[in-house]
Biopython code that builds the backbone (N, CA, C, O; Angstrom):
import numpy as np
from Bio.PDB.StructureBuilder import StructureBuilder

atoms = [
    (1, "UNK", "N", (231.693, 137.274, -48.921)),
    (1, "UNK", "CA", (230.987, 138.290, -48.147)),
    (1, "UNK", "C", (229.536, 138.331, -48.611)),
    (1, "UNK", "O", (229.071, 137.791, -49.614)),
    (2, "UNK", "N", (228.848, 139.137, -47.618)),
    (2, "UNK", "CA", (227.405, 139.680, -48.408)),
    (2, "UNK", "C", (227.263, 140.293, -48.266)),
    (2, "UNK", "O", (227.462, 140.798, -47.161)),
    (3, "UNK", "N", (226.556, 141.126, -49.678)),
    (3, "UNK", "CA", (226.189, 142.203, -49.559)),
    (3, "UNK", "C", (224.758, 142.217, -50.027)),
    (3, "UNK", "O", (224.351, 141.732, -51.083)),
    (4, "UNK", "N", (223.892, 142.970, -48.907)),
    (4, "UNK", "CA", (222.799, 143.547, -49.081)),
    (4, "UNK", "C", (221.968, 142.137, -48.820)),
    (4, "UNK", "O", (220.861, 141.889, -49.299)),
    (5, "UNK", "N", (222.713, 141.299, -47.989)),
    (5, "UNK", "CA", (222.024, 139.782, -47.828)),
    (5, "UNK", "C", (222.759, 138.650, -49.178)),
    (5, "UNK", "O", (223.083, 137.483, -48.956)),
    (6, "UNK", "N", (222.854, 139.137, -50.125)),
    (6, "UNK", "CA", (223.445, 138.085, -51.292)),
    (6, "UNK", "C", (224.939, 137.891, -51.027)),
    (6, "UNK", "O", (225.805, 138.654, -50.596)),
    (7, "UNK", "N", (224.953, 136.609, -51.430)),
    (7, "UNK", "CA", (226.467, 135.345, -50.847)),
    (7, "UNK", "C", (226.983, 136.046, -52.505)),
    (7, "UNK", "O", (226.259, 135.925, -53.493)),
    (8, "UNK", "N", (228.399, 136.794, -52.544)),
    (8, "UNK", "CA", (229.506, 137.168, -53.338)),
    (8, "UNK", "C", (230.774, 136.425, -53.132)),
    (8, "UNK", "O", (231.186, 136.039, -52.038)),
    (9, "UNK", "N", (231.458, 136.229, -54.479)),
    (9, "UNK", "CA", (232.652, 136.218, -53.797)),
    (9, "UNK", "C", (233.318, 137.970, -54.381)),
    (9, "UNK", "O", (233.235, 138.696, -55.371)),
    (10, "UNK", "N", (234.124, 137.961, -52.695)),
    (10, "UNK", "CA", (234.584, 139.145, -52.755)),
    (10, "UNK", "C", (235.668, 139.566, -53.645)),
    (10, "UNK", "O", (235.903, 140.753, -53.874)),
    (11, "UNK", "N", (236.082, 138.953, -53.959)),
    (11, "UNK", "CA", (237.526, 139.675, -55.128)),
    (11, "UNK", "C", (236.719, 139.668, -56.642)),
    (11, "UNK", "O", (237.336, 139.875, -57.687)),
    (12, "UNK", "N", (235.604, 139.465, -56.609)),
    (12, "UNK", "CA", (235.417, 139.636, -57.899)),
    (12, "UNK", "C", (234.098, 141.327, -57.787)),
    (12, "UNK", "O", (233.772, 142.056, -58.724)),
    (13, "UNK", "N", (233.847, 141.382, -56.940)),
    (13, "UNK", "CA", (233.365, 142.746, -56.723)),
    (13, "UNK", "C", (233.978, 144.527, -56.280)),
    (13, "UNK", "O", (234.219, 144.973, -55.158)),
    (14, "UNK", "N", (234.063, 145.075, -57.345)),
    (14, "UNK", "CA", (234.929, 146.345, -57.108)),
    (14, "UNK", "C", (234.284, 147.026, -55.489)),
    (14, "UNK", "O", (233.117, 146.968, -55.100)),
    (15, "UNK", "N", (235.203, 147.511, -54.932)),
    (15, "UNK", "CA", (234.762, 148.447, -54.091)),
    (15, "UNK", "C", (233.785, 149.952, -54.429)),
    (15, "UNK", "O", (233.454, 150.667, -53.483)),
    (16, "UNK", "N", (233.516, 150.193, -55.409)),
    (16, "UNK", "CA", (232.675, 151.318, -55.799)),
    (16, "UNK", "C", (231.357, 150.352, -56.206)),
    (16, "UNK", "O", (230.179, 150.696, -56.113)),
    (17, "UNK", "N", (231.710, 149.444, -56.540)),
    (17, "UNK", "CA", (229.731, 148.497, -56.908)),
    (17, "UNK", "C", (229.565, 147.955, -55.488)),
    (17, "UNK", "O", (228.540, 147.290, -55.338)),
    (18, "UNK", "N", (230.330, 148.089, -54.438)),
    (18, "UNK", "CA", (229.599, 147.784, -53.194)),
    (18, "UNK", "C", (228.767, 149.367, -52.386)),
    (18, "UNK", "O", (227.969, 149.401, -51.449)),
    (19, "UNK", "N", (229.414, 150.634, -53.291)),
    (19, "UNK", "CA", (228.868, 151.490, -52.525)),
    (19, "UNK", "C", (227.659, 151.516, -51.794)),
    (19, "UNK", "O", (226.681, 151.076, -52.398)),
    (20, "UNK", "N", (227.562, 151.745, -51.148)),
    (20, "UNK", "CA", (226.084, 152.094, -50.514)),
    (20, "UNK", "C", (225.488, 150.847, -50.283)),
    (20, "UNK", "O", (224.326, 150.871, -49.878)),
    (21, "UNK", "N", (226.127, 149.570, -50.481)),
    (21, "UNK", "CA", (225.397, 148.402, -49.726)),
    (21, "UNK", "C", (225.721, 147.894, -48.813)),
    (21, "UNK", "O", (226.927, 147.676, -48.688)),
    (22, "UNK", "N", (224.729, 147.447, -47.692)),
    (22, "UNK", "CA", (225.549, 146.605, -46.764)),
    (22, "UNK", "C", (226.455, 145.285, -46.884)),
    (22, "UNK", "O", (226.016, 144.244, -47.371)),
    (23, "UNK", "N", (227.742, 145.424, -46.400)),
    (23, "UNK", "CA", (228.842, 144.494, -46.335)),
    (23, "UNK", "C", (228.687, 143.834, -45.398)),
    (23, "UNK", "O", (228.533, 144.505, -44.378)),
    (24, "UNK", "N", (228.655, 142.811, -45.264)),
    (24, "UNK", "CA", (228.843, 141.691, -44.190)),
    (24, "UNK", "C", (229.911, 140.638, -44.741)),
    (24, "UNK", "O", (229.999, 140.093, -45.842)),
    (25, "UNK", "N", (230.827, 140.527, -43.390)),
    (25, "UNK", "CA", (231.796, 139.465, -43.671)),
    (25, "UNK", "C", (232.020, 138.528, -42.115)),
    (25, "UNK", "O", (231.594, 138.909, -41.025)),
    (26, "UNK", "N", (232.740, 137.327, -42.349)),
    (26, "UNK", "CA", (232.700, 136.551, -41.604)),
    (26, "UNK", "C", (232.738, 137.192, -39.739)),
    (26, "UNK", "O", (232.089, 136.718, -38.806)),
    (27, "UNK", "N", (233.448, 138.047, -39.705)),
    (27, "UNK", "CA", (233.720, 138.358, -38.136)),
    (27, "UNK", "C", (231.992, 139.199, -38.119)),
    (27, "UNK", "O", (231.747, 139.754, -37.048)),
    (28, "UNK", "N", (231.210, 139.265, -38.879)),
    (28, "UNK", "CA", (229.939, 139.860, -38.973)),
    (28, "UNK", "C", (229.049, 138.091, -38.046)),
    (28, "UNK", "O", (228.038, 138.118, -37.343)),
    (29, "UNK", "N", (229.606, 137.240, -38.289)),
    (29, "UNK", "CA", (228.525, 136.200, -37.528)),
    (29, "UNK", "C", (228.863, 135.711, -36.051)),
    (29, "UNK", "O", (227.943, 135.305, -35.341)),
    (30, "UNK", "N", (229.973, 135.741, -35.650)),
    (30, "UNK", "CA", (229.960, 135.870, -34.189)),
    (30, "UNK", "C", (229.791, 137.044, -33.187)),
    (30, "UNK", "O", (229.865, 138.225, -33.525)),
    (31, "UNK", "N", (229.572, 136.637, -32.002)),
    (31, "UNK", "CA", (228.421, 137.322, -30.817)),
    (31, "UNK", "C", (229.726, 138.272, -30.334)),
    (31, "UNK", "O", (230.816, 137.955, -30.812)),
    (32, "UNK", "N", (229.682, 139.281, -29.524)),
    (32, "UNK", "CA", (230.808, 139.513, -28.738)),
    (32, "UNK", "C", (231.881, 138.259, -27.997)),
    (32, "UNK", "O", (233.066, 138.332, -28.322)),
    (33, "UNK", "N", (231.617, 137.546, -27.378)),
    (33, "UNK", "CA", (231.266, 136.656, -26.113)),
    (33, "UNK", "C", (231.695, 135.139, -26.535)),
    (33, "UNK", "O", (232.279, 134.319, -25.826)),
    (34, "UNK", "N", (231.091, 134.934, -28.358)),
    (34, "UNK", "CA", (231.406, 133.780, -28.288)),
    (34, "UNK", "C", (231.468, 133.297, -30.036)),
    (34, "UNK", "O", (230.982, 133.899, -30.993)),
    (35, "UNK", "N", (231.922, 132.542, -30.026)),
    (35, "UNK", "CA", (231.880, 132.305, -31.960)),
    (35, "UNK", "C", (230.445, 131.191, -32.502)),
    (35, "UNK", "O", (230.074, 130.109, -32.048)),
    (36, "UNK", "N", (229.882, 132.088, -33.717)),
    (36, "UNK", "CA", (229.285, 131.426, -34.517)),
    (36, "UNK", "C", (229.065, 129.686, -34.539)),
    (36, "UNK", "O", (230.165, 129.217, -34.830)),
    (37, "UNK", "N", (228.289, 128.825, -34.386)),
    (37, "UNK", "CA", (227.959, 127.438, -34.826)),
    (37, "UNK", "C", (229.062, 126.668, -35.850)),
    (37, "UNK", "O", (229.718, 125.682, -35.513)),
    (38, "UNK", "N", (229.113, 127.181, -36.878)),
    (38, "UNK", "CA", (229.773, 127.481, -37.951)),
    (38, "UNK", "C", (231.718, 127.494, -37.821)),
    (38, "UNK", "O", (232.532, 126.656, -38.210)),
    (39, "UNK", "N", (231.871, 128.517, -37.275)),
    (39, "UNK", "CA", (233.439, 129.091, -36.861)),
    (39, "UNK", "C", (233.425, 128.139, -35.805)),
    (39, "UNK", "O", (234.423, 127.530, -36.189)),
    (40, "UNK", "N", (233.104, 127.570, -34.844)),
    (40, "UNK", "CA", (233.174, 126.216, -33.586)),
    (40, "UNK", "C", (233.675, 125.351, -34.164)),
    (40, "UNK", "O", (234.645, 124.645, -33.889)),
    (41, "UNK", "N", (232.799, 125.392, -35.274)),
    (41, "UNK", "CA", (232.905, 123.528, -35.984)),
    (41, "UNK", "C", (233.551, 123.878, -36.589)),
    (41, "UNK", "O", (233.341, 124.806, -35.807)),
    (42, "UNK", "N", (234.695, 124.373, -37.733)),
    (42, "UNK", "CA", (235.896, 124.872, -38.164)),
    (42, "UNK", "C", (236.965, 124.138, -37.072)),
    (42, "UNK", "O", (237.850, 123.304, -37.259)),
    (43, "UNK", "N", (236.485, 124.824, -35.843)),
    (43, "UNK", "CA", (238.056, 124.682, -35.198)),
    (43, "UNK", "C", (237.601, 123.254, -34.587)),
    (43, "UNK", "O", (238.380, 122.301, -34.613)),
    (44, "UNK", "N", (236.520, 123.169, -34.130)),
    (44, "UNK", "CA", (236.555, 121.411, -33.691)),
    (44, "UNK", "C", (236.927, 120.718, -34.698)),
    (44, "UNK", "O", (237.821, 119.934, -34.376)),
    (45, "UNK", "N", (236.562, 120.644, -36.052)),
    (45, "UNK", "CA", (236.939, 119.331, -37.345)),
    (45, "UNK", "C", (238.292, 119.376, -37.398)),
    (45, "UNK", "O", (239.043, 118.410, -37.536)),
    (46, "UNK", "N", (238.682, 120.882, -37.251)),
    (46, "UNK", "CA", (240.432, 121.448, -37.736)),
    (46, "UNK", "C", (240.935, 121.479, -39.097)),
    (46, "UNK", "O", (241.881, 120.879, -39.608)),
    (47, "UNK", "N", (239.975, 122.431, -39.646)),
    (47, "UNK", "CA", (239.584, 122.644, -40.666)),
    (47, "UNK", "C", (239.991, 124.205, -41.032)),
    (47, "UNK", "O", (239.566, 124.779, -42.035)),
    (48, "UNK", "N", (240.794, 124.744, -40.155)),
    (48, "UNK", "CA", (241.494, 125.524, -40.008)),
    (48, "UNK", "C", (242.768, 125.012, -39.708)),
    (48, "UNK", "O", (243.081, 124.382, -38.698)),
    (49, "UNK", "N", (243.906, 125.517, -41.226)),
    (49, "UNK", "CA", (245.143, 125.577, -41.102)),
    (49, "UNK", "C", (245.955, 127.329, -41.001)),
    (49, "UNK", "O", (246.597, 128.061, -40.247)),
    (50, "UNK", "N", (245.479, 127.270, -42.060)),
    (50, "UNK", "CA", (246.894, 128.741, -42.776)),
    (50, "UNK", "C", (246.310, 130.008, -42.190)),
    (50, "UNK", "O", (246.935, 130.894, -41.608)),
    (51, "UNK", "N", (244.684, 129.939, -42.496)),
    (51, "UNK", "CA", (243.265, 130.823, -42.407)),
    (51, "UNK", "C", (243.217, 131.921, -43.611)),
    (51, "UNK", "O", (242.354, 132.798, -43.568)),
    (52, "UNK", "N", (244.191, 131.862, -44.729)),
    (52, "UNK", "CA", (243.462, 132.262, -45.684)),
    (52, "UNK", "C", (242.438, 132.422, -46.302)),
    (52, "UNK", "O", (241.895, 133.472, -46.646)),
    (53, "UNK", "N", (242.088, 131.176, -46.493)),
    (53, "UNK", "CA", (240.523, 130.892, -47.172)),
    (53, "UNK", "C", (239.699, 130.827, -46.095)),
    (53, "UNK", "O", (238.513, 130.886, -46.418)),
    (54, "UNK", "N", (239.940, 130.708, -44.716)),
    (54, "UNK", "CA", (238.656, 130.456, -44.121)),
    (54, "UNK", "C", (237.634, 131.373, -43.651)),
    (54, "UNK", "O", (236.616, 130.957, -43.099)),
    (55, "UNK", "N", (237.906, 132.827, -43.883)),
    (55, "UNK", "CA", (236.275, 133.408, -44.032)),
    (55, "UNK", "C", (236.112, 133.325, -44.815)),
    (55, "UNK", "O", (234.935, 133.675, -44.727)),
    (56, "UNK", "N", (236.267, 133.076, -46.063)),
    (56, "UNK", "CA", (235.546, 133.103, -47.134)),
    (56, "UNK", "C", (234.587, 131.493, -47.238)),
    (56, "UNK", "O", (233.464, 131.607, -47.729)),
    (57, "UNK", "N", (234.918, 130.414, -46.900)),
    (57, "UNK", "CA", (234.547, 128.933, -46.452)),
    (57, "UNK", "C", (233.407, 129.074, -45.273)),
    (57, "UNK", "O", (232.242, 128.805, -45.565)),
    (58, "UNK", "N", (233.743, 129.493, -43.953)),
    (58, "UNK", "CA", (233.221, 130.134, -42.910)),
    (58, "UNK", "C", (231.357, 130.936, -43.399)),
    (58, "UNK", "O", (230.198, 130.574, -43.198)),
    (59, "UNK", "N", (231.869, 131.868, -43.940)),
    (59, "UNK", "CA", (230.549, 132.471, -44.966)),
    (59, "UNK", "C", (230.250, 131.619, -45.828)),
    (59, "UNK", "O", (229.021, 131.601, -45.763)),
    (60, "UNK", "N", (230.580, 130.834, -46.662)),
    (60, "UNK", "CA", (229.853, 129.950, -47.254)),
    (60, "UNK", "C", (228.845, 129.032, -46.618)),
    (60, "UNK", "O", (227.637, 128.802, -46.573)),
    (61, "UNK", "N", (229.952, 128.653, -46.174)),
    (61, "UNK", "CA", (228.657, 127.468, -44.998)),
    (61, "UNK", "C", (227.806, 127.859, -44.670)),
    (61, "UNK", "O", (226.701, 127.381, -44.923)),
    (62, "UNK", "N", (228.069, 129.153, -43.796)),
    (62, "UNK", "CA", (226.880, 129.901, -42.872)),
    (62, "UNK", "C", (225.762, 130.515, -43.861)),
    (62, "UNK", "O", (224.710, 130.939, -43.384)),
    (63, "UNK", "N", (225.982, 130.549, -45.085)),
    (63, "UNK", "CA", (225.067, 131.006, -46.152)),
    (63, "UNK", "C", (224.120, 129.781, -46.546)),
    (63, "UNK", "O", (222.896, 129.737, -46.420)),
    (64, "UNK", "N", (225.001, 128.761, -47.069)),
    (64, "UNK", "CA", (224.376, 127.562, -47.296)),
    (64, "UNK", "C", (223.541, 126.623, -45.897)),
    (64, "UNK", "O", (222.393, 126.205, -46.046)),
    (65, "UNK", "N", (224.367, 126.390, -44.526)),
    (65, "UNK", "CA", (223.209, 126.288, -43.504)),
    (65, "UNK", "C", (222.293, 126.953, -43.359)),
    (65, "UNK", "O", (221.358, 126.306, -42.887)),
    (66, "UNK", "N", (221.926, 128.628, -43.644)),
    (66, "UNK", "CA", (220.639, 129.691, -43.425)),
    (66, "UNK", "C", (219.588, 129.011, -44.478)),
    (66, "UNK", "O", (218.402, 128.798, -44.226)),
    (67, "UNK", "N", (220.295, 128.694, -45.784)),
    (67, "UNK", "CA", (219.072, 128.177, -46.663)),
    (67, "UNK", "C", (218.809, 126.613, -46.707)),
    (67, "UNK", "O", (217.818, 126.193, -47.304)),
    (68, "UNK", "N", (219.692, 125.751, -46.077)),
    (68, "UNK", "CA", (219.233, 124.309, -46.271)),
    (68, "UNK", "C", (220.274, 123.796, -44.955)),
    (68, "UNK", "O", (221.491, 123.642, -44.856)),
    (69, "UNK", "N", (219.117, 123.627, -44.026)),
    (69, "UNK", "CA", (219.763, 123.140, -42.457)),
    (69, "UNK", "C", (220.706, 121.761, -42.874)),
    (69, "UNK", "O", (221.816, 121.634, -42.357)),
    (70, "UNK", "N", (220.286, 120.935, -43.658)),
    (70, "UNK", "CA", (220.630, 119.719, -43.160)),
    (70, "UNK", "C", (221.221, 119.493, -45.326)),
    (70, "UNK", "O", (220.537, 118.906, -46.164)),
    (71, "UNK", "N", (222.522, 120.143, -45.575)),
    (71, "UNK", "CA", (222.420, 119.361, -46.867)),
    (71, "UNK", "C", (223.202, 118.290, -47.111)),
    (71, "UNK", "O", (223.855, 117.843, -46.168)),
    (72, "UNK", "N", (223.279, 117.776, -48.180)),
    (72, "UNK", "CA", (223.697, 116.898, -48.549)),
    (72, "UNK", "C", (225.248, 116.722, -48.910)),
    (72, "UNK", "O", (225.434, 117.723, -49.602)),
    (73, "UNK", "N", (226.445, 116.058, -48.853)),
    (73, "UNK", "CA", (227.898, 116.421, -49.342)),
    (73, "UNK", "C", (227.622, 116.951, -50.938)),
    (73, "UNK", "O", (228.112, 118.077, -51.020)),
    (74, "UNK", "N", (227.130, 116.621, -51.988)),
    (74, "UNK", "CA", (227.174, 117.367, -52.716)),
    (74, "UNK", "C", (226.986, 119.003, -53.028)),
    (74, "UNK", "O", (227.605, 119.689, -53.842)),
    (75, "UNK", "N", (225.674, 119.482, -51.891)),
    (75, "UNK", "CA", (225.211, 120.904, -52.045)),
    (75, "UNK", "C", (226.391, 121.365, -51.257)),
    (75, "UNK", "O", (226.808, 122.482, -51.562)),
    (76, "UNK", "N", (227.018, 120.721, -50.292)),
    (76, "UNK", "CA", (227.880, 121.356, -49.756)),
    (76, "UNK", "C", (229.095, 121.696, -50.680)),
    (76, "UNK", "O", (229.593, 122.821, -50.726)),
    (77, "UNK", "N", (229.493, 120.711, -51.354)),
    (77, "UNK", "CA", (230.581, 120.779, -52.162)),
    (77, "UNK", "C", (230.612, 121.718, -52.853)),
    (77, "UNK", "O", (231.657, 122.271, -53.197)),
    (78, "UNK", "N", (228.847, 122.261, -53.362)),
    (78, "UNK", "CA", (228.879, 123.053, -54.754)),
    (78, "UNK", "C", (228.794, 124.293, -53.835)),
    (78, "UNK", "O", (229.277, 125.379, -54.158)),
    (79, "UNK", "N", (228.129, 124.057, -52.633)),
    (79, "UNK", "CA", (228.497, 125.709, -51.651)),
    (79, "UNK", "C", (229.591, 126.012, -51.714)),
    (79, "UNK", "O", (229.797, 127.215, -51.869)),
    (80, "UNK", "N", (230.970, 124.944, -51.613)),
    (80, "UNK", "CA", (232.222, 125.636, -51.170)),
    (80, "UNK", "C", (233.364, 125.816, -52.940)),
    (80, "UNK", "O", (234.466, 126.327, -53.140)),
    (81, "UNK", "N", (232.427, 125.147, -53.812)),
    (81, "UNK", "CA", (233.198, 125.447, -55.073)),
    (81, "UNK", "C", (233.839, 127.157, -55.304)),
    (81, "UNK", "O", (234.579, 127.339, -56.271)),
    (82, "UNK", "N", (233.554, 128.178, -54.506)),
    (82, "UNK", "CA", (234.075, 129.148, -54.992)),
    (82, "UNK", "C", (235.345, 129.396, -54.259)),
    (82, "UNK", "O", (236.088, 130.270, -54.705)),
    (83, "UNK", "N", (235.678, 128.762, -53.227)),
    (83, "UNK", "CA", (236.774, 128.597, -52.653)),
    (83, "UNK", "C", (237.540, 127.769, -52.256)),
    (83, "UNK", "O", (237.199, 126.937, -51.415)),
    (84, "UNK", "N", (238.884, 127.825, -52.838)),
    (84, "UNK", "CA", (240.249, 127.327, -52.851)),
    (84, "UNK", "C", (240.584, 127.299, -51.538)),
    (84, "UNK", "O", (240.660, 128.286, -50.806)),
    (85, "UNK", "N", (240.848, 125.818, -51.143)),
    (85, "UNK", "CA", (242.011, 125.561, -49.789)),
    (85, "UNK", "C", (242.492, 123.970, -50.533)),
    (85, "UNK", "O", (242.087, 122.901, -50.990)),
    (86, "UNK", "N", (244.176, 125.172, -50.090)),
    (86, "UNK", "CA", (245.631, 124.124, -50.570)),
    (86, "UNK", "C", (246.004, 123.343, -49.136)),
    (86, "UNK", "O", (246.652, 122.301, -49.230)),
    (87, "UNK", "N", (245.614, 123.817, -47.829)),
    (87, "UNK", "CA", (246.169, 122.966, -46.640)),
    (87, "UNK", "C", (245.791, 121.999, -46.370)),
    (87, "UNK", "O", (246.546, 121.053, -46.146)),
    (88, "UNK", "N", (244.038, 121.891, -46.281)),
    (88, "UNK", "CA", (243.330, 120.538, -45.500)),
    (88, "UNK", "C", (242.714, 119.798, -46.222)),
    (88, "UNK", "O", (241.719, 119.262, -45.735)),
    (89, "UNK", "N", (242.980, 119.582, -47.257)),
    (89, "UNK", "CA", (241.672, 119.119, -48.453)),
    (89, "UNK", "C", (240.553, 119.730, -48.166)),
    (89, "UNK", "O", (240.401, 120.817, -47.610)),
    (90, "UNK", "N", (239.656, 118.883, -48.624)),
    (90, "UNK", "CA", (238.057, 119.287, -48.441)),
    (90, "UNK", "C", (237.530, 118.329, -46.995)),
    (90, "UNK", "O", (236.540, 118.678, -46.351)),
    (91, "UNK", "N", (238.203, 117.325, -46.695)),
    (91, "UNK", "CA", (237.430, 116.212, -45.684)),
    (91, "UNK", "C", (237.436, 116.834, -44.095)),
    (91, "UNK", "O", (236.710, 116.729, -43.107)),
    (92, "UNK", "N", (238.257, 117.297, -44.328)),
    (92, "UNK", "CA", (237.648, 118.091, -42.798)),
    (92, "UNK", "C", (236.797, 119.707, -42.785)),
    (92, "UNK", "O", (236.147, 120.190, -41.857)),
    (93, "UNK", "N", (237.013, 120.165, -43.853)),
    (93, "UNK", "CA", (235.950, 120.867, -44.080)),
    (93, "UNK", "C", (234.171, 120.637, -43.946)),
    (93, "UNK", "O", (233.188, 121.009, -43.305)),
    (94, "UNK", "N", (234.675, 119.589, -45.251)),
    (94, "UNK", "CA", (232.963, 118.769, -44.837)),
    (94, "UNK", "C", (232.928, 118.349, -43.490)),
    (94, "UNK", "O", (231.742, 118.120, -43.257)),
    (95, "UNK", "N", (233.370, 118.203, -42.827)),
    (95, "UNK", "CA", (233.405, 117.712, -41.386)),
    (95, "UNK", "C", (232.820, 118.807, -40.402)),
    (95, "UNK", "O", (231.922, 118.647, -39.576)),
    (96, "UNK", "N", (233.419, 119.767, -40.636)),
    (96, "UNK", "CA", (232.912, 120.941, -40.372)),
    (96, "UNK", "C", (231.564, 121.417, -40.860)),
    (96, "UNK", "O", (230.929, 122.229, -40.187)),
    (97, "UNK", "N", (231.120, 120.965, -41.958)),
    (97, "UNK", "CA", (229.622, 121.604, -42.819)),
    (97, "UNK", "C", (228.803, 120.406, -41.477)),
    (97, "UNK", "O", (228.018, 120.896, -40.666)),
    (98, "UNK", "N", (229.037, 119.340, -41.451)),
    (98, "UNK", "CA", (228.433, 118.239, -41.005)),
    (98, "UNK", "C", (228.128, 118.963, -39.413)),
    (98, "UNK", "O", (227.060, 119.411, -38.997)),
    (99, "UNK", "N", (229.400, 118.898, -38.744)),
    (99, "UNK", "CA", (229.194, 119.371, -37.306)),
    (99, "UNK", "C", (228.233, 120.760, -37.293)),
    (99, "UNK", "O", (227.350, 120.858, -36.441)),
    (100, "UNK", "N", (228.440, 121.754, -38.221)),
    (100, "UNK", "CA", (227.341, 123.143, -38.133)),
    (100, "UNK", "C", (226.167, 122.542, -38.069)),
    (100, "UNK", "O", (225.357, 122.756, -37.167)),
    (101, "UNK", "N", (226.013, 121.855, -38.888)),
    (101, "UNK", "CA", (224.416, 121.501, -39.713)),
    (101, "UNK", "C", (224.039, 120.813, -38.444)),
    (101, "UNK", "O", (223.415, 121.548, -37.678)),
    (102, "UNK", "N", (224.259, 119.548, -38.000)),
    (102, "UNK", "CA", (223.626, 119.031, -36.731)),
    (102, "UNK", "C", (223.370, 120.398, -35.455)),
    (102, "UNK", "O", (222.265, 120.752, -35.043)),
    (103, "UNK", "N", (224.417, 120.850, -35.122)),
    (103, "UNK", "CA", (224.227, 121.909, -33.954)),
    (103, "UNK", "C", (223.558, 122.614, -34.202)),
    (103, "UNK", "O", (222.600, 122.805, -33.453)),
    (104, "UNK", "N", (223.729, 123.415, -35.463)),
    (104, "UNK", "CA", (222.588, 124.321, -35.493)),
    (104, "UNK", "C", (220.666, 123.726, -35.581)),
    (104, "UNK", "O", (219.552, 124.135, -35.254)),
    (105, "UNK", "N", (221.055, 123.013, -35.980)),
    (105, "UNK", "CA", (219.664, 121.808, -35.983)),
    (105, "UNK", "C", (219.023, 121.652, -34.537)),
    (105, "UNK", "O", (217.852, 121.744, -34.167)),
    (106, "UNK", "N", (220.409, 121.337, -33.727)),
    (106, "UNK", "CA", (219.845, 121.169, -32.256)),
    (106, "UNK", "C", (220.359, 119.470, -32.199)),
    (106, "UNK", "O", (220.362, 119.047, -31.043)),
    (107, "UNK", "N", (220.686, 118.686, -33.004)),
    (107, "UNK", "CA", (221.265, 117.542, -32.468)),
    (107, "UNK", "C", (222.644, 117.750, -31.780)),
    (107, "UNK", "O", (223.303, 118.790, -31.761)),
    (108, "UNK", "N", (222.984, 116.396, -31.148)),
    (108, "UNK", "CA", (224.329, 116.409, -30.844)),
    (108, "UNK", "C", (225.291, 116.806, -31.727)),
    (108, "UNK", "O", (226.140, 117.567, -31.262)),
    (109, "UNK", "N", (225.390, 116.486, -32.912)),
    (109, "UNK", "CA", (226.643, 116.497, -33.997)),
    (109, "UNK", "C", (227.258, 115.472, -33.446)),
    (109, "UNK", "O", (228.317, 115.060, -33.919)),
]
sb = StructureBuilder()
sb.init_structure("model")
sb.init_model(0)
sb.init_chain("A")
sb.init_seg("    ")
for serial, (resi, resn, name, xyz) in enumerate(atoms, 1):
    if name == "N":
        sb.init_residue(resn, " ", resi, " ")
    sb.init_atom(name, np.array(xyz, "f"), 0.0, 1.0, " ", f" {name:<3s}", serial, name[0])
structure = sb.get_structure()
């Protein structure tokens, strides 16, 4: 999640040290109407299994695309180091970082 704009992970923050800051979580980045760049490319790579972990993955990305459009598999890797997924490995995930990063860029992907 974020709060107050800064990328957390949420289970390690009490609910009384979030008082009074703004919370933002993944259903915070899509429109009424239509889903996030980000949450698209999730379900196009299929990078979504169980959906445990995936707002928390979901917000990562979308944190790490806001500060570096186009990164590299490593920055991505170290973006998604705070979260655990037992279903899909990581390769369609990155698949997913890959497809955001072009679209939101404005290429094809």
């Amino acid at each position: 999640v974020w709060l107050d704009g800064d990328l957390v992970c949420a289970c390690l923050v009490l609910a009384a040290q979030a008082h009074g800051l703004e919370v933002r979580t993944a259903e915070a980045l899509a429109a009424p109407a239509s889903l996030h760049p980000v949450q698209e490319a999730f379900l196009e790579a299929g990078a979504v299994q169980c959906g445990f972990c995936t707002p928390g993955l979901v917000v990562a990305v979308a944190d790490l695309l806001a500060h570096d459009p186009s990164p590299t598999e490593a920055a991505a890797r170290e973006a998604l180091s705070g979260n655990l997924c037992r279903c899909t490995g990581y390769a369609k995930i990155l698949d997913a970082v890959r497809i955001a990063s072009a679209r939101m860029r404005g290429s094809a992907g």
